[in-house]
C-alpha positions in Angstrom: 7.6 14.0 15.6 10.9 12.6 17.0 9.1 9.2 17.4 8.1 9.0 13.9 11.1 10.1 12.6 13.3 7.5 14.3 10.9 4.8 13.7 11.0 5.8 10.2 14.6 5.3 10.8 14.0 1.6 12.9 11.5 0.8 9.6 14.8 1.5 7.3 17.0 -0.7 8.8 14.2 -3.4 8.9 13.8 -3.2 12.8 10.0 -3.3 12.5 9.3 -4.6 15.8 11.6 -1.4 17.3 10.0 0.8 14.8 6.2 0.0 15.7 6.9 0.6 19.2 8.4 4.4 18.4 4.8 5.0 16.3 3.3 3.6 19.2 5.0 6.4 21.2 3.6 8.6 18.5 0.3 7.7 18.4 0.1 8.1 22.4 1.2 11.3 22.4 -0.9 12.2 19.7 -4.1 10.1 18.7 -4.7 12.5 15.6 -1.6 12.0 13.7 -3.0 9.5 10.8 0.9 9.5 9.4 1.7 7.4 12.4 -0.8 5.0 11.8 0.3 4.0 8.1 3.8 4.0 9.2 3.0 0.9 11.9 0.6 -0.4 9.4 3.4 -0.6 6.9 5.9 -2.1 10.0 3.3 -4.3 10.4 2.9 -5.1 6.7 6.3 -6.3 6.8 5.9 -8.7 9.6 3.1 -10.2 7.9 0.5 -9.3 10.6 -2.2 -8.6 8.0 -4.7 -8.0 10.9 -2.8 -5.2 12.9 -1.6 -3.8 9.6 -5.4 -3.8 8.1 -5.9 -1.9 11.0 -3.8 1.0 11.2 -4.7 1.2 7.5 -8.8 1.5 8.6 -7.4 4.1 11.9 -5.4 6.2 9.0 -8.4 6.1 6.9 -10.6 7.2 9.4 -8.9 10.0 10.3 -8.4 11.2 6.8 -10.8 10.0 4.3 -8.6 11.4 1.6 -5.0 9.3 2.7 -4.2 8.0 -0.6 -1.0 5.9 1.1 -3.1 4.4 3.3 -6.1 3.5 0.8 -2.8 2.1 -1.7 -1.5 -0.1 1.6 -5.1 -1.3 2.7 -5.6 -2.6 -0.5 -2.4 -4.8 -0.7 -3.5 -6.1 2.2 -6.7 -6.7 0.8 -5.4 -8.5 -2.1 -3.0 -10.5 0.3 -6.2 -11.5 2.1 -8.0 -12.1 -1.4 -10.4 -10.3 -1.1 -10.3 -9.0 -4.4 -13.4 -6.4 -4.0 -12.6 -4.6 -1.4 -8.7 -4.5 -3.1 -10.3 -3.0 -6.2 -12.1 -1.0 -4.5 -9.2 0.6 -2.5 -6.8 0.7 -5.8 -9.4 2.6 -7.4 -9.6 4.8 -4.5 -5.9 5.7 -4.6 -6.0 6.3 -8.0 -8.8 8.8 -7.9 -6.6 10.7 -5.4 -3.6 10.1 -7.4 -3.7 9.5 -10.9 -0.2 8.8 -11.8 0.5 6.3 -8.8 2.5 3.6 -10.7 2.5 1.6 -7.9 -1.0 1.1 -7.8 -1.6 0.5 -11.3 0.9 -1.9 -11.1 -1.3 -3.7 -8.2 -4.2 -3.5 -9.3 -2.8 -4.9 -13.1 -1.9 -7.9 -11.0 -5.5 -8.0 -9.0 -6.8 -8.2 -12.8 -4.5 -10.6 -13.8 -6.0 -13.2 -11.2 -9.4 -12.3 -11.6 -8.9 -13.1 -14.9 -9.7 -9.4 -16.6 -6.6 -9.6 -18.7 -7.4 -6.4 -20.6 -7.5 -4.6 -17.8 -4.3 -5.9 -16.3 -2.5 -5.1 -19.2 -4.0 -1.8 -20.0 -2.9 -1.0 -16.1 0.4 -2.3 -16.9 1.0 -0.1 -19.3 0.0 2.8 -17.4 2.4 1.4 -14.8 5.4 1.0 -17.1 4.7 4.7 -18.4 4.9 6.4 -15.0 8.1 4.7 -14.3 7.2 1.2 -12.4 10.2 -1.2 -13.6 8.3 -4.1 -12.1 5.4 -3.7 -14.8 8.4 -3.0 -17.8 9.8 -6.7 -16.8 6.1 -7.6 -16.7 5.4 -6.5 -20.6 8.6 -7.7 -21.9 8.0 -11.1 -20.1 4.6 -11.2 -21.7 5.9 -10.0 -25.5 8.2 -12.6 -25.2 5.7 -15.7 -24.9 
């Protein structure tokens, strides 16, 4: 736990490279611990190493089918990667787990937005903007403005 909590700590102060190695600690003391893996997945995330982070999403996943953090992450990836199915299907996911995830309906209002399913995007901004996501109340006002 110590690991974790000052990698969390490395992660903060954008030390990602310092914080990945403290979850790597982590994860080889204990190979269970699927926190650990979204924590480097989300160092990795912020590198911009789509492949390791991708991973560590799929590990976290794998050890709890019901991680709604790391379905959320996998599919920003996802959508990074554009691979706009597999994002959906990942947003979706998250939102099952957790309805009221602003972040994610804020995500996946922007997946609709460039697969062209306005409706969608909006309605999903909406919900975003309702649950407190100030990126999706620029979003609306940008839009009733044009």
């Amino acid at each position: 736990m110590a690991y974790i909590n000052r990698g969390r700590y490395y992660f903060s102060q954008k030390k990602y490279n310092e914080a990945i190695e403290d979850f790597n600690k982590a994860i080889s003391l204990d190979s269970k611990r699927e926190r650990a893996y979204l924590l480097r997945g989300n160092a990795y995330l912020q590198l911009k190493n789509n492949d390791e982070a991708l991973n560590n999403y799929d590990q976290a996943i794998s050890l709890n089918h019901e991680y709604k953090d790391a379905y959320a992450h996998r599919g920003i990836i996802y959508a990074r990667l554009k691979k706009s199915p597999e994002a959906l299907a990942d947003y979706n996911k998250t939102l099952l787990l957790d309805p009221d995830n602003a972040n994610t309906y804020y995500n996946r209002a922007l997946l609709y937005d460039k697969m062209g399913r306005e409706g969608q995007a909006i309605s999903d901004m909406k919900k975003a903007a309702k649950l407190g996501n100030v990126s999706a109340r620029n979003y609306l006002r940008k839009k009733d403005k044009t």
